[in-house]
N, C-alpha and C positions, 0 to 999 in steps of 0.2 A: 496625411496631413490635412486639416481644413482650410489651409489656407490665409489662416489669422496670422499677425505678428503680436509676439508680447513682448512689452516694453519690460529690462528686467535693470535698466539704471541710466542716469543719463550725469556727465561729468564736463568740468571745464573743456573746453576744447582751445589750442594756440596755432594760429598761425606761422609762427615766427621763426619757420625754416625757409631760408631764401631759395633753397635748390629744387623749392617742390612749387607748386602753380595752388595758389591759393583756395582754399576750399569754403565753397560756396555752400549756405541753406539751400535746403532740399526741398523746401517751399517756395521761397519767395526772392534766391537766388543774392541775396547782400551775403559778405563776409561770415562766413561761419564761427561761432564763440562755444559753442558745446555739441557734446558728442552723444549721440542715445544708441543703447545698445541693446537689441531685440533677438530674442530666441523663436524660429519659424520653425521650428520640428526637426527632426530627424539629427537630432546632435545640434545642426546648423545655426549659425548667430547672422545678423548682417549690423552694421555699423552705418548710421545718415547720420548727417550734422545739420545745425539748426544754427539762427540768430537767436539773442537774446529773445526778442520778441515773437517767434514762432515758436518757439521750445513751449511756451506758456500751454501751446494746443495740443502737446503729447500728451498722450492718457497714458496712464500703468494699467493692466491688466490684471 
């Protein structure tokens, strides 16, 4: 693996399960509103969330 991550979508993201502890941007730590979803090698995916206003700074690959 090199090391990269590639961005391969990125989708609404909702809060609005009370049972679960809110999920935060992966940047800049406000409320999260969508979901990017990156393939890192070896089969493997991982999943960050973003605010509207961070998500603007994911690139696609």
């Amino acid at each position: 693996m090199n090391g990269l991550k590639t961005l391969r979508s990125v989708d609404p993201f909702s809060n609005e399960r009370m049972d679960e502890e809110l999920k935060l941007c992966s940047i800049c730590g406000n409320i999260a509103t969508q979901k990017a979803c990156f393939d890192v090698g070896d089969s493997a995916r991982i999943v960050e969330r973003y605010c509207d206003t961070c998500v603007k700074s994911v690139k696609f690959e």
